[in-house]
PASEBA-1860 file (N, C-alpha, C; in nm, 3 decimals):
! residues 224
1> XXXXXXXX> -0.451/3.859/1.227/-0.334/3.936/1.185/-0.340/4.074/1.247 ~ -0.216/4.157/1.237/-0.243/4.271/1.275/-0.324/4.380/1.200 ~ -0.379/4.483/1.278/-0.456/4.576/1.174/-0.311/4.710/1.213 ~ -0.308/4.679/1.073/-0.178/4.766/1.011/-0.145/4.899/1.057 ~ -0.268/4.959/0.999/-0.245/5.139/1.035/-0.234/5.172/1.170 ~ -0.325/5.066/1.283/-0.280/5.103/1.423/-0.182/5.091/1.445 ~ -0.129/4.972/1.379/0.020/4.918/1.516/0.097/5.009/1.457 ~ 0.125/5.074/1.329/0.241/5.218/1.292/0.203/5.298/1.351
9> XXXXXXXX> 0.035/5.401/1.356/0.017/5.467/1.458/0.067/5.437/1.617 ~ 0.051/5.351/1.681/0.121/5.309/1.795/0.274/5.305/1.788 ~ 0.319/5.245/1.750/0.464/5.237/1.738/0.547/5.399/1.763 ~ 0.469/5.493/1.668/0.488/5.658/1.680/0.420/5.683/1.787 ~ 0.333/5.665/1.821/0.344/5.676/1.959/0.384/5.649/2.063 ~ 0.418/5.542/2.073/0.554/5.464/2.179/0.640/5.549/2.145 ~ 0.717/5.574/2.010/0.824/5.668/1.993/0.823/5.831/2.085 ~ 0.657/5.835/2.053/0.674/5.981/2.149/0.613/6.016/2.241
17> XXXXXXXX> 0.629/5.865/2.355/0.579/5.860/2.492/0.778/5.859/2.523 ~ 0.847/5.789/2.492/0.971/5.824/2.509/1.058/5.971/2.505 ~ 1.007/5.979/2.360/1.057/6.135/2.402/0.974/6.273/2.509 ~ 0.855/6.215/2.572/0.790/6.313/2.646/0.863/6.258/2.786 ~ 0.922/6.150/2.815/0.978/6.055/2.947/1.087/6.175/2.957 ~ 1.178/6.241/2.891/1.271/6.336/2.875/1.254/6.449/2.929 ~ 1.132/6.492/2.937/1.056/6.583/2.979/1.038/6.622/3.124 ~ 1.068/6.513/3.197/1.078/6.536/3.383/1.150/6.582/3.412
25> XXXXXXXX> 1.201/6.627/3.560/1.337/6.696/3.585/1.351/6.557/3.734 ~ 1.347/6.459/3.717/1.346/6.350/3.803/1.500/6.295/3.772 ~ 1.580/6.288/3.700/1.708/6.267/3.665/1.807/6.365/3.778 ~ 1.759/6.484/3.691/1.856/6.608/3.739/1.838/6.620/3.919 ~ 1.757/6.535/3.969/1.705/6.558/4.109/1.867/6.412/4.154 ~ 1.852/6.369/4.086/1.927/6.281/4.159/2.042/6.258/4.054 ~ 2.118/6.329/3.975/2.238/6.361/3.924/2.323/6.461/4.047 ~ 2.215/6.529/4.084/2.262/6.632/4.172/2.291/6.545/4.301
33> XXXXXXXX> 2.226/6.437/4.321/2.269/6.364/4.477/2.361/6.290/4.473 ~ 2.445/6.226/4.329/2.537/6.176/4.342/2.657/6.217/4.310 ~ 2.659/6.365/4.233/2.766/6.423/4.229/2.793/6.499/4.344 ~ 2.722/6.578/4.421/2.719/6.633/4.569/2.765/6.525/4.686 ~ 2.753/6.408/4.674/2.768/6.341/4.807/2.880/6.248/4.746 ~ 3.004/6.281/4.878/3.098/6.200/4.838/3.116/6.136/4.983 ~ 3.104/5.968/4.957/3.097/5.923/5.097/3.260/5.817/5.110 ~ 3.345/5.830/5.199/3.419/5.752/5.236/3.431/5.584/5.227
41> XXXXXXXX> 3.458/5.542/5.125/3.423/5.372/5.131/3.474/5.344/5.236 ~ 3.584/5.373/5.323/3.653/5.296/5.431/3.568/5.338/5.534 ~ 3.543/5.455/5.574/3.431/5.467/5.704/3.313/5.444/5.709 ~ 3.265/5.447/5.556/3.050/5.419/5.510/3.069/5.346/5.377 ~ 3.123/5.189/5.401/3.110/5.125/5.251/2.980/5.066/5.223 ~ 2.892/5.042/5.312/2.750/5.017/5.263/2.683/5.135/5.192 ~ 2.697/5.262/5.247/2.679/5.393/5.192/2.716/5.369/5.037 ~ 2.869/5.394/5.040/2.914/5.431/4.944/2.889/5.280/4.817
49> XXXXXXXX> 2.899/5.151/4.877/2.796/5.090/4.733/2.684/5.084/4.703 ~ 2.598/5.152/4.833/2.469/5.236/4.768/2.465/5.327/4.649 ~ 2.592/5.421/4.668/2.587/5.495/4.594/2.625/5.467/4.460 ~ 2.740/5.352/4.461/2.797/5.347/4.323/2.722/5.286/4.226 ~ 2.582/5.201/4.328/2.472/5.111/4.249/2.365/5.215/4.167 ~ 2.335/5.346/4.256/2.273/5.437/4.184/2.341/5.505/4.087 ~ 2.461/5.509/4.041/2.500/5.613/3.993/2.498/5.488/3.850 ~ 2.526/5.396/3.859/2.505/5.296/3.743/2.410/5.275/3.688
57> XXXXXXXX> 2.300/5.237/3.796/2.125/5.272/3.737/2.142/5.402/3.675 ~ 2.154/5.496/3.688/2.131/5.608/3.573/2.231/5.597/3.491 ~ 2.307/5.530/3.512/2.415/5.569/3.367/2.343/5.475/3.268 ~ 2.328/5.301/3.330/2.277/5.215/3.208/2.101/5.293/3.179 ~ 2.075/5.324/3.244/1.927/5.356/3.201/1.868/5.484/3.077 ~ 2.011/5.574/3.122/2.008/5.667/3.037/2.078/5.608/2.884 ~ 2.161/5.503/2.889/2.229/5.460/2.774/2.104/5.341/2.691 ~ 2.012/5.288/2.785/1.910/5.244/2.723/1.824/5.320/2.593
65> XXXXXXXX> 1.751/5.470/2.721/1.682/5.510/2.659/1.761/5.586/2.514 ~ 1.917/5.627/2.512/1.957/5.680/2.395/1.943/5.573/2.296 ~ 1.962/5.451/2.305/1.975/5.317/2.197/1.833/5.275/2.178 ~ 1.717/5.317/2.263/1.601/5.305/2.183/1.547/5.374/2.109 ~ 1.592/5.538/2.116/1.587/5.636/2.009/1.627/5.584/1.884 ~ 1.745/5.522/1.902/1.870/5.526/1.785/1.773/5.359/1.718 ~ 1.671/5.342/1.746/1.607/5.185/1.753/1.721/5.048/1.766 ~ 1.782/5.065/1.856/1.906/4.979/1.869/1.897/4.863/1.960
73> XXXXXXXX> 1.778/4.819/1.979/1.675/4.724/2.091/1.805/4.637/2.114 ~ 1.858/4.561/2.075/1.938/4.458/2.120/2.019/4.537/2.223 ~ 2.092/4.612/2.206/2.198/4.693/2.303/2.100/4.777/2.387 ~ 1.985/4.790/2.350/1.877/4.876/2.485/1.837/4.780/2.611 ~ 1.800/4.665/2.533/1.790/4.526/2.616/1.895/4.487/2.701 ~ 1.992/4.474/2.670/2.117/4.468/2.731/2.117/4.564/2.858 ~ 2.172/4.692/2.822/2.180/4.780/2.902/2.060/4.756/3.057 ~ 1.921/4.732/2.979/1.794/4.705/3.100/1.839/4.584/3.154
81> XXXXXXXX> 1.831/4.508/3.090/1.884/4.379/3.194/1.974/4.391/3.304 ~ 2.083/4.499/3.296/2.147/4.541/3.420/2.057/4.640/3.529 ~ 1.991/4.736/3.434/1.900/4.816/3.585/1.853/4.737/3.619 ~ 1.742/4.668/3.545/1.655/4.534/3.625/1.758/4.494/3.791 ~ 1.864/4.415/3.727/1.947/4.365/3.825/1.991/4.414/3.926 ~ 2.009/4.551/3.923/2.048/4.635/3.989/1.953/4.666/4.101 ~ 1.823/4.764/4.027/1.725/4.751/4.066/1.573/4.719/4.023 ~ 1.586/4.621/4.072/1.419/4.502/4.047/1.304/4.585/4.079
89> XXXXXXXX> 1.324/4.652/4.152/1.150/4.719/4.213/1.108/4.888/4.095 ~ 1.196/4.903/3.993/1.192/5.018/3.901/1.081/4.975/3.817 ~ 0.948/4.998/3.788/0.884/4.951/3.717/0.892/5.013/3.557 ~ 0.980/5.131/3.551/1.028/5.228/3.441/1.111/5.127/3.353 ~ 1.216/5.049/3.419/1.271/4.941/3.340/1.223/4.800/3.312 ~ 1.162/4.786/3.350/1.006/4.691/3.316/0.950/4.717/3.199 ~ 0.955/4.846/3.164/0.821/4.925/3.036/0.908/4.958/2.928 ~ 1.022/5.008/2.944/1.140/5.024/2.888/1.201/4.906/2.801
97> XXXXXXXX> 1.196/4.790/2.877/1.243/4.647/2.829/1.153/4.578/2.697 ~ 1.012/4.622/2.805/0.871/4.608/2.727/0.892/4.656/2.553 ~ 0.937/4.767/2.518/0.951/4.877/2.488/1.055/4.798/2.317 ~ 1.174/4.799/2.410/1.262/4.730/2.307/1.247/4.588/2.263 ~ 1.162/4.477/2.336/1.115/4.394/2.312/1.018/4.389/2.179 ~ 0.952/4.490/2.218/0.884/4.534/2.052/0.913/4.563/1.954 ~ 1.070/4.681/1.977/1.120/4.650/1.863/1.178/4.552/1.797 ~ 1.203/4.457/1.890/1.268/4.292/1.794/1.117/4.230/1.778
105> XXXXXXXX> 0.973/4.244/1.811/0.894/4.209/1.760/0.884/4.082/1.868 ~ 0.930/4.054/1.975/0.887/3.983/2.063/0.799/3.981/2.167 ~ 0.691/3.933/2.087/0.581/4.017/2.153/0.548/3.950/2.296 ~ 0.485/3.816/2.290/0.546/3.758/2.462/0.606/3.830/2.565 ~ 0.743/3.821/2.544/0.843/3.840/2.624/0.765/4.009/2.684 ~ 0.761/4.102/2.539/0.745/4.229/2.593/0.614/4.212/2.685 ~ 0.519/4.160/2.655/0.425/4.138/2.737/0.464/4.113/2.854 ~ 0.567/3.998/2.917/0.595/3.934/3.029/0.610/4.080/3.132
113> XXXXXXXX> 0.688/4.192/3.038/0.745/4.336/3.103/0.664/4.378/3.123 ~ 0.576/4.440/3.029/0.478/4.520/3.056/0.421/4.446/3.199 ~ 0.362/4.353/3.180/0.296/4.248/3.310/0.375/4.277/3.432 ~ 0.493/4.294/3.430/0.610/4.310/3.541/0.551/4.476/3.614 ~ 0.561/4.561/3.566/0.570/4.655/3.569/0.433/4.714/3.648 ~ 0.358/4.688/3.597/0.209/4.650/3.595/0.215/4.630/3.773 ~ 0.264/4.512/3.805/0.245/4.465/3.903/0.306/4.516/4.035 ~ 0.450/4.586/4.007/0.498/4.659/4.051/0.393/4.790/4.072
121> XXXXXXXX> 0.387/4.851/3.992/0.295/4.990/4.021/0.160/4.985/3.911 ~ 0.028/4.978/3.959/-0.059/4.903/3.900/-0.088/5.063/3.808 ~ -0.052/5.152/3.875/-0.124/5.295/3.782/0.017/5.328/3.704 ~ 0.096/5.244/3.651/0.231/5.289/3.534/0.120/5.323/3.381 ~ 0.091/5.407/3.354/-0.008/5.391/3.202/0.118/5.362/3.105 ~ 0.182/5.391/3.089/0.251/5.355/3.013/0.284/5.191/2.968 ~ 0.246/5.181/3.068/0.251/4.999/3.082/0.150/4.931/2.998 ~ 0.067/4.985/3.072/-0.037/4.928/2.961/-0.102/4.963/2.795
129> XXXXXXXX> 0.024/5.043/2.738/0.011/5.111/2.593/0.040/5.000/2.567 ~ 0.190/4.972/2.609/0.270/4.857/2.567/0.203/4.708/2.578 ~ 0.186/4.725/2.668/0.131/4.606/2.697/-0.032/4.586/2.573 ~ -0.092/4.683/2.524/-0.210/4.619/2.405/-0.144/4.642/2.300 ~ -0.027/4.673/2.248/0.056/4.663/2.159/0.114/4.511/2.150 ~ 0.159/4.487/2.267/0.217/4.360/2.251/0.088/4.208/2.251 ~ -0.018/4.260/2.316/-0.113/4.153/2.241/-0.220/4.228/2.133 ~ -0.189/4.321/2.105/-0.229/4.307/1.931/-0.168/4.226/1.828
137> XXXXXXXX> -0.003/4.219/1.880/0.119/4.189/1.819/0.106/4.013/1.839 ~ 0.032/3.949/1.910/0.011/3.838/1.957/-0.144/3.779/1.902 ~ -0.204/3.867/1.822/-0.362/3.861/1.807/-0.439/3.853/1.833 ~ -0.441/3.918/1.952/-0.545/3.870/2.131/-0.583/4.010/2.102 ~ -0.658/4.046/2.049/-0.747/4.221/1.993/-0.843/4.252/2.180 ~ -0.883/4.102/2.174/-0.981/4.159/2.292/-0.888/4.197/2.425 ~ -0.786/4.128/2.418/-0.696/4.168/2.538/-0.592/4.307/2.537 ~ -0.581/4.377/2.376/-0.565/4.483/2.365/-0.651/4.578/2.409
145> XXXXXXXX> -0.764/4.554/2.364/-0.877/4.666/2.412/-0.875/4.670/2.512 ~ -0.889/4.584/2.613/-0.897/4.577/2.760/-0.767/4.671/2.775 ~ -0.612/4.669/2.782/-0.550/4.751/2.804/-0.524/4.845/2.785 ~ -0.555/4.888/2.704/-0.535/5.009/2.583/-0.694/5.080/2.656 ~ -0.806/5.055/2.668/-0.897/5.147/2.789/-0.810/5.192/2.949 ~ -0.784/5.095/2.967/-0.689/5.085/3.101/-0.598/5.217/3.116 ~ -0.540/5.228/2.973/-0.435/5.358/2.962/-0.560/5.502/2.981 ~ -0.645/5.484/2.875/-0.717/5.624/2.849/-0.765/5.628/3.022
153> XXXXXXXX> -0.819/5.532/3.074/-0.876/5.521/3.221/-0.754/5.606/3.304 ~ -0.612/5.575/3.324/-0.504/5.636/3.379/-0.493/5.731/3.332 ~ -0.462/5.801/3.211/-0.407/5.892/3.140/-0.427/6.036/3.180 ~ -0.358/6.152/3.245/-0.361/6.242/3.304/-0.465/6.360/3.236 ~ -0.508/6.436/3.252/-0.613/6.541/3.221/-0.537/6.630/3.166 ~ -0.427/6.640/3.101/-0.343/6.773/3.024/-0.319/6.770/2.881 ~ -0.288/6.880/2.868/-0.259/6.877/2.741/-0.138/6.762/2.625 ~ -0.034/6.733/2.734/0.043/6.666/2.674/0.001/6.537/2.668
161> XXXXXXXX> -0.111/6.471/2.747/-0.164/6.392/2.692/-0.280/6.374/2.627 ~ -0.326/6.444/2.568/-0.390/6.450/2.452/-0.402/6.353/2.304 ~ -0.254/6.403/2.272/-0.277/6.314/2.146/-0.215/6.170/2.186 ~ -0.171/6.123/2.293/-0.158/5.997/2.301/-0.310/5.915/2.358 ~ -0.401/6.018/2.383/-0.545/5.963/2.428/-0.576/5.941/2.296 ~ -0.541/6.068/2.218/-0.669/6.063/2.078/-0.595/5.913/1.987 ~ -0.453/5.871/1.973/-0.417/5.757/1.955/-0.468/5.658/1.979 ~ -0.510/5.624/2.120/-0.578/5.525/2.200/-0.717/5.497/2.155
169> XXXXXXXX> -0.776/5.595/2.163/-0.946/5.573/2.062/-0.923/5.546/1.941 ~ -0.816/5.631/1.897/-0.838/5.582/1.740/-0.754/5.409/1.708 ~ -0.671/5.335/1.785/-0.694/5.196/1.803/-0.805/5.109/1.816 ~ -0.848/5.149/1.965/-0.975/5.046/2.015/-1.044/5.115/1.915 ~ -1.102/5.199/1.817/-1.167/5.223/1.676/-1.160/5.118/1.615 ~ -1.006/5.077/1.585/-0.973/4.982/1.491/-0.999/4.831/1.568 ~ -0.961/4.822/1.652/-0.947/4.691/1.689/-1.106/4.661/1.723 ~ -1.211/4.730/1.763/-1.344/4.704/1.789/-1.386/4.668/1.624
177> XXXXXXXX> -1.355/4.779/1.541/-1.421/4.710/1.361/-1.356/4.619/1.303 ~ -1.223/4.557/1.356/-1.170/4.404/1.307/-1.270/4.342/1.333 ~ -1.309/4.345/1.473/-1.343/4.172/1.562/-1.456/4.177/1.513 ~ -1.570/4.317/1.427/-1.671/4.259/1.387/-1.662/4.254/1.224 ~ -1.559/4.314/1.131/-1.578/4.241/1.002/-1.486/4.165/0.971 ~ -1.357/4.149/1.079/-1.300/4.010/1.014/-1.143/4.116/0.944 ~ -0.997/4.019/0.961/-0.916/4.093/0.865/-0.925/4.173/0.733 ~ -0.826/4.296/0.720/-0.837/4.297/0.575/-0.801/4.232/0.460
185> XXXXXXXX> -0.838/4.253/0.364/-0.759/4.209/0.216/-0.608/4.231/0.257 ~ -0.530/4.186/0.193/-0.398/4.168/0.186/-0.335/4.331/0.145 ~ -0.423/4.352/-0.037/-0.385/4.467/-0.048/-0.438/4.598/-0.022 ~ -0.521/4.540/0.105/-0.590/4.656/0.155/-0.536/4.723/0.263 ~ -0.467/4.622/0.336/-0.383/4.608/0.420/-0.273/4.691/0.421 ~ -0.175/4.648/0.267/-0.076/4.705/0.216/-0.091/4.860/0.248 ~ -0.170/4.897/0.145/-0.225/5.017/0.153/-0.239/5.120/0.223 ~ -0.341/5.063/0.344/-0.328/5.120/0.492/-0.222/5.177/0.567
193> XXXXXXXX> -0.124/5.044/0.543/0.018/5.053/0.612/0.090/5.158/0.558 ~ 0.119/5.194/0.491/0.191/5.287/0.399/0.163/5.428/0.394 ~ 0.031/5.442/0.407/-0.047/5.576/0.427/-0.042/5.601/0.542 ~ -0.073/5.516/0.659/-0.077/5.505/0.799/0.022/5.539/0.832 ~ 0.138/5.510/0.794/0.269/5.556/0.845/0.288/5.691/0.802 ~ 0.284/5.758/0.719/0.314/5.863/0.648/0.196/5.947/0.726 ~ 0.088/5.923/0.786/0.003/5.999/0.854/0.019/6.015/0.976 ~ 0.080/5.905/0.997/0.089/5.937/1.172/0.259/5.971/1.215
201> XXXXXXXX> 0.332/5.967/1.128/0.479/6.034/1.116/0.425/6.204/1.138 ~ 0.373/6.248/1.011/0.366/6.359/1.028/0.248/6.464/1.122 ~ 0.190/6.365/1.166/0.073/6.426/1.298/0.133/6.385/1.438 ~ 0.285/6.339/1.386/0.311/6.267/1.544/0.319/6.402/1.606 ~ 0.319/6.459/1.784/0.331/6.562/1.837/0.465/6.649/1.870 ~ 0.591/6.592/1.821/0.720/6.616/1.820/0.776/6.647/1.666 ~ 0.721/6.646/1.541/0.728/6.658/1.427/0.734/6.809/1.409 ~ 0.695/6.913/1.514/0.775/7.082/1.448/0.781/7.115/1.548
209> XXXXXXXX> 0.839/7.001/1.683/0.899/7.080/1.801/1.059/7.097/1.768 ~ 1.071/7.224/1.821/1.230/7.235/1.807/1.307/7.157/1.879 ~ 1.446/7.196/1.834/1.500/7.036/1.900/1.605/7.102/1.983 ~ 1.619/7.005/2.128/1.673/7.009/2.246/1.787/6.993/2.245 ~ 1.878/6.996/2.222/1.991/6.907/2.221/2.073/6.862/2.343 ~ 2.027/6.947/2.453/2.086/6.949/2.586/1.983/6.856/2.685 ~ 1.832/6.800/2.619/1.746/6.723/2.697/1.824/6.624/2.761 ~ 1.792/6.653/2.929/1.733/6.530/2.973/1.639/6.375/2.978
217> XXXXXXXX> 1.700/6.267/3.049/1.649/6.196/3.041/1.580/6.126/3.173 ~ 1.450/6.050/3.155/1.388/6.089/3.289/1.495/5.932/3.351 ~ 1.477/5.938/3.493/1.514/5.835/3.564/1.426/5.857/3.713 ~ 1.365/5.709/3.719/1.287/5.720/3.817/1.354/5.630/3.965 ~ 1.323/5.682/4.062/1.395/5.581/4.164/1.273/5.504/4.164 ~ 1.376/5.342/4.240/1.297/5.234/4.271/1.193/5.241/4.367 ~ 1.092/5.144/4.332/0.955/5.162/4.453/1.014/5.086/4.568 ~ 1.005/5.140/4.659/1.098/5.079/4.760/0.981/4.960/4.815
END
């Protein structure tokens, strides 16, 4: 079964690996290239459905990431299934998909993403949060740990990642003392869960940041 207090700790943290994705100025780099360049469909129409394909990748991508805030996974899913289509080589909508997959609790499938993504760009850390979330979520603990090191192994040397490291230990914590005493009690379980949430709500790292209202959202171009 799952061990409770991690996967809520995680979950808030997925919540605020998304809102730190907001945080790039990788959008605004290429908002600026498609409102600046206006190309002639009749003299450059390969151009110009270049362009109209990018300007859609950021529109559905940015309408993703607002409907996974709003936890609206079915319509976030949706929306990715078109960048995917659009563009296949984005490993951001791979992790993203991953992402809302979890919130319908499909843990497989999100795995299949995470795995996607992964493969696409082997150093995405983000990929692999998701990805030992989704086989914790599957009860494969040892194949969490393995990914969930994978992240702390990637995970940048700064401050903003910090408490998504100190998250990460404090999992493989948990998931290393399952596999040697075995699930909890039911209402021990309960317990956990409830407190766990209420602890890691209010230690999450966005809990007395002021609020943006004008944030950006990141958008990454495809790996060519």
């Amino acid at each position: 079964r799952m061990t409770a207090v991690v996967s809520v700790i995680l979950m808030v943290g997925i919540a605020a690996l998304l809102v730190a994705l907001s945080r790039s100025p990788g959008l605004a780099s290429l908002e600026a290239k498609t409102q600046i360049a206006k190309i002639d469909p009749n003299t450059n129409p390969s151009a110009h459905a270049a362009l109209a394909r990018e300007k859609e990748v950021a529109r559905r991508f940015q309408e993703a990431v607002m409907m996974l805030h709003a936890k609206k996974y079915d319509f976030a899913a949706t929306a990715l299934h078109r960048v995917i289509e659009l563009a296949p080589r984005m490993p951001e909508a791979y992790v993203n998909m991953g992402y809302a997959l979890l919130g319908l609790k499909q843990y497989k499938a999100a795995g299949d993403f995470f795995n996607a993504a992964i493969d696409i760009r082997p150093y995405q850390g983000n990929a692999y949060w998701g990805l030992a979330v989704s086989l914790e979520g599957m009860h494969d603990l040892e194949g969490a740990l393995g990914a969930m090191r994978t992240y702390i192994h990637l995970a940048p040397s700064d401050p903003n990642s910090q408490d998504y490291v100190r998250r990460a230990r404090s999992a493989i914590w948990e998931w290393e003392t399952t596999l040697k005493r075995g699930p909890l009690p039911p209402e021990e379980a309960e317990f956990l869960t409830k407190n766990g949430k209420e602890w890691a709500e209010r230690n999450s790292p966005d809990h007395d940041a002021p609020e943006a209202p004008h944030q950006q959202e990141l958008l990454m171009t495809p790996v060519k």
